[in-house]
N, C-alpha and C positions, 0 to 999 in steps of 0.2 A: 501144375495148377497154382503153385505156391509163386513159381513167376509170374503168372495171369495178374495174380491178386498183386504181387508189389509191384506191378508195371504201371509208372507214373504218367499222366494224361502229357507233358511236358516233350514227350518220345514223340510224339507227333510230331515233331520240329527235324527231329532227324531221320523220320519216317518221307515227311516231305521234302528232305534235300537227296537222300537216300534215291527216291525215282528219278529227281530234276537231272542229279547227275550221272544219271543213267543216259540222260536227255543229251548231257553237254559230251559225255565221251563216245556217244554213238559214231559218231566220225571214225574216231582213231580205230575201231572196232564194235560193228552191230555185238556182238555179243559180252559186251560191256554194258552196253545197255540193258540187254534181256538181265543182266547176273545183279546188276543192281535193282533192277527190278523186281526182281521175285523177290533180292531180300527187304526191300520194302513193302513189298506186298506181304509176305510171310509176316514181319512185324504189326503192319495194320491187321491183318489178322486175327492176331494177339491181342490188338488194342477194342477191335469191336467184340472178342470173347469176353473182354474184363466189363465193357458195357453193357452187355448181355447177362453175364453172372454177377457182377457184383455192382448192382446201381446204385445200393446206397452207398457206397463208395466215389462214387461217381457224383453222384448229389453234393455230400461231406465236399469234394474239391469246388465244386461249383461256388462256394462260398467263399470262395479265395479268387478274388480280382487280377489277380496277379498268372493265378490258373488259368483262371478263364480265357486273359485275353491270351494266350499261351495255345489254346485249344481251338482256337482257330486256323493250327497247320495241320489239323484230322481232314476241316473239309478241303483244306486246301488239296491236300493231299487225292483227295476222293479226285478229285477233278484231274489230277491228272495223272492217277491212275487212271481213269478210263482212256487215254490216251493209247495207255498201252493194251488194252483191252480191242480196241477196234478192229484191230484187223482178222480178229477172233473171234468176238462175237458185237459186232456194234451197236443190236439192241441196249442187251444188257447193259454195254460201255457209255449210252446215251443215258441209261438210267441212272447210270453210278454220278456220272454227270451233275444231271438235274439235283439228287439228292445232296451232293455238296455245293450247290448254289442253293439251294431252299436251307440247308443248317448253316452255310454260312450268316445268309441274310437273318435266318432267328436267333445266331449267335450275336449280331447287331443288334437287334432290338433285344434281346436278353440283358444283352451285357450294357448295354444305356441306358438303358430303366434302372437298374440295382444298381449300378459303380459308377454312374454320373449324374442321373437323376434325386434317385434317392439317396444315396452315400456316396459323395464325392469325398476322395480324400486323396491330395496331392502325395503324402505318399503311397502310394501307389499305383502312380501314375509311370509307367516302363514306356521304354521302344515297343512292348510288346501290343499297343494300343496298336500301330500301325496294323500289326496279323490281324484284329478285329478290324480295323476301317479302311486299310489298304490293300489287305487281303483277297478281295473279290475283285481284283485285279490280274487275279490268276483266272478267273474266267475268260477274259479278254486274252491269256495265252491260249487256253485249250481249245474253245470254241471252235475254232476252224478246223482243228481235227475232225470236227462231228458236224461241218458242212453248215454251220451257224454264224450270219454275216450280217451285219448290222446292230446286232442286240452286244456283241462282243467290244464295239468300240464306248458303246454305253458303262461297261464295266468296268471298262478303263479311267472314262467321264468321273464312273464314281468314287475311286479311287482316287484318282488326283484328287478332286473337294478332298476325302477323307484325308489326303495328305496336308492341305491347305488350312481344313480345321484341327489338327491335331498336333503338328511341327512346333506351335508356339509353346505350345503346353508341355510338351515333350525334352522341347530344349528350356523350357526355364528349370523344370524340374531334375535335368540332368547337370547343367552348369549352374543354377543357381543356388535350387533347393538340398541338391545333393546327399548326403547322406545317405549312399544307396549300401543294403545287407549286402555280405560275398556270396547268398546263397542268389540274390538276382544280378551278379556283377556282371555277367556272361551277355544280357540283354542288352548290353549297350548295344553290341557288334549288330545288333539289328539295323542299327543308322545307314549299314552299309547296304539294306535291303530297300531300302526306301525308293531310291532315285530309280534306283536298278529294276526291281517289279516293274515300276511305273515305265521306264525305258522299253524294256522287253514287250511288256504289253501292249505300248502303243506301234512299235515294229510289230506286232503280229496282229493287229485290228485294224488301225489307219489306212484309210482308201489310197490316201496323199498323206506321204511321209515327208514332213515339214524337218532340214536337216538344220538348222538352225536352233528350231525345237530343240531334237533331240541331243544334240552336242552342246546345250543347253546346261541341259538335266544330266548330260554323260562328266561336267564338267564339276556339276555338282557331290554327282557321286563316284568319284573316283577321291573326290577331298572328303567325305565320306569314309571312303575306305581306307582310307589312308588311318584315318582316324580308326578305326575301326579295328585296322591289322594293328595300330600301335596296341588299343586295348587287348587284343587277342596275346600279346607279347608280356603285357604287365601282369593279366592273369595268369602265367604259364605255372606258378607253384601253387596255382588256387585248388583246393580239393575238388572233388570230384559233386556237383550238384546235376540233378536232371535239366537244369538251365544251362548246361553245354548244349544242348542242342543247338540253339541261340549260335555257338560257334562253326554250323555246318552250313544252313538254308543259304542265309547271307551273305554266304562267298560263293555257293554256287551260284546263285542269282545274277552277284556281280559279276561274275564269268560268264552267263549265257546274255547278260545287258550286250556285255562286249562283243559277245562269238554271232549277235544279233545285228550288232552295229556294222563289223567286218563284211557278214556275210550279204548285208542289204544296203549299207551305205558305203563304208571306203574300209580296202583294206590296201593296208601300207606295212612297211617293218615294225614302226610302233606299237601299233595297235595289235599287231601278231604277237608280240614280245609280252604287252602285259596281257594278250589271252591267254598264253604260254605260261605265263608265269601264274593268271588267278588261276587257271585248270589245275595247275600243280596243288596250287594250297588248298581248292576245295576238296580235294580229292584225299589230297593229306588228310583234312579236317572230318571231314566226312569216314575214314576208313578208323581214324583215333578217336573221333566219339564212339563210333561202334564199339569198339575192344572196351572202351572205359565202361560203357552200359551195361556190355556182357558181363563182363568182373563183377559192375554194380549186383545186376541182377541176379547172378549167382551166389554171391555174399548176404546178400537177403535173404 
C-alpha cells in the first residue's frame, strides 16, 4: 500500500512507452509484446489504485504545472492500452478508449485555464506541454484498431496546431530562457517525441500519405533526436528523478515513427540500420527506467 501511496503521477510516462514498446517488438516476438504489456498494465493499475485511495494526493500534484502537463501519458496510455485489450474484450477496450480521449481533452482545458490563462509562468514552461497539446495524437494511432475512420485523422489535425502553437514557446524557453532544475532535466528528450507522434499518427490516419510530408517532419525529427540522445548522454550521472520517464516514451516513439516510415513508405539499409539501432535504445531505456523505479519505489 505504502508503494500505492509514493507512486508519482510522473510513472505514467513510462507506463506509456512500457505498452508502445510492446507495440514496436511485437515483430521480433508476439510475446514480447503481450510481456510488456501486462507490465504496463500491472503498473497503470497501481496508478488508478492511488487515484482511487488517495485523491488528495492527487489534487496536492495537480497544482504543479509541471505535473500536470506530465499526466497527460495516463490517458495516453488508456488509449492504447485498449489496443491490447480488443481481441479480448472489445467493448470494454472501446470504453477504455473513449475514456482517455474525454480525460485527455479535460486535461486540455484544465491545464489552459490554470497554467496559461490564469498563471502563465515561463518557467514552467517544459517539452512536457507537447504531452498536453500533442498528445491526442495518440488517438490518430489507435483508432483504427477500434474500426474508427475519419474522426482519427482529426486528431492528428489537432495535434499538429498544438504542435504549431507551442514549439515557439517551448524552444525560447529551452534555449533562451533556460535555467532549467535537474529534477526536470530529463524533459528535454521529449523534442525527440514531437515530430515522431505526429509522424506515426499521420501514417496511421491519412487516407493519402503525402511522402514529401512525411520525410518532411522524419527529417525534422531525427535532428530532434539527435539532439535529444546528446541530452540523454549528458544526463547520464544525473540522480534519479520521476522525470526519467521523459527518457523512455520518446525513443520509442522515435522508433515506431521510423518502423512506420519503413513499413508503409521505403525501406532500404538505411532506414533498417537506424530502426535497428532506435529499437535497441528504447528498449535499453525503457528496461533502465524500470529497474531505477523499482529501487525508487522500494526505497520509499
Amino acid at each position: 500500500m505504502n508503494i500505492i501511496k509514493k507512486l508519482p503521477i510522473p510513472i505514467s510516462g513510462l507506463i506509456l512507452a512500457t505498452l508502445s514498446l510492446g507495440n514496436l517488438l511485437q515483430d521480433i516476438h508476439p510475446y514480447l509484446r503481450y510481456a510488456f504489456g501486462i507490465i504496463g498494465a500491472l503498473i497503470l493499475i497501481l496508478m488508478i489504485l492511488k487515484i482511487v485511495l488517495y485523491p488528495q494526493s492527487i489534487r496536492e500534484d495537480f497544482k504543479n504545472p509541471v505535473i500536470v502537463s506530465s499526466s497527460g501519458t495516463f490517458s495516453m496510455s488508456l488509449m492504447i492500452l485498449s489496443t491490447y485489450i480488443i481481441p479480448f474484450m472489445p467493448s470494454i477496450a472501446y470504453a477504455i478508449w473513449i475514456i482517455g480521449i474525454v480525460l485527455h481533452i479535460l486535461l486540455v482545458i484544465y491545464f489552459t485555464y490554470h497554467f496559461v490563462i490564469c498563471k502563465f509562468d515561463i518557467s514552467t514552461v517544459y517539452p512536457s506541454y507537447w504531452i498536453v497539446y500533442v498528445g491526442i495524437t495518440m488517438g490518430a494511432i489507435t483508432a483504427h484498431f477500434h474500426g474508427i475512420h475519419g474522426i482519427d485523422f482529426l486528431f492528428f489535425i489537432i495535434g499538429f496546431i498544438g504542435m504549431l502553437a507551442t514549439l515557439p514557446l517551448v524552444m525560447y524557453r529551452e534555449f533562451i530562457y533556460k535555467q532549467i532544475p535537474d529534477p526536470n532535466k530529463p524533459l528535454t528528450c521529449i523534442f525527440t517525441a514531437l515530430f515522431s507522434i505526429l509522424i506515426f499518427g499521420y501514417l496511421n490516419s491519412a487516407q493519402n500519405i503525402s511522402i514529401e510530408f512525411v520525410f518532411g517532419l522524419y527529417s525534422i525529427a531525427c535532428l530532434f533526436y539527435i539532439f535529444s540522445f546528446y541530452k540523454l548522454i549528458s544526463y547520464r550521472n544525473l540522480e534519479f528523478y520521476p522525470s526519467f520517464s521523459a527518457f523512455t516514451f520518446p525513443f520509442v516513439i522515435s522508433a515506431l515513427a521510423t518502423k512506420g516510415i519503413v513499413g508503409k513508405i521505403s525501406s532500404n539499409m538505411i532506414l533498417n540500420d537506424v530502426l535497428i539501432f532506435e529499437t535497441v535504445i528504447a528498449t535499453v531505456l525503457v528496461v533502465y527506467v524500470l529497474i531505477k523505479y523499482a529501487k525508487f519505489l522500494k526505497n520509499s
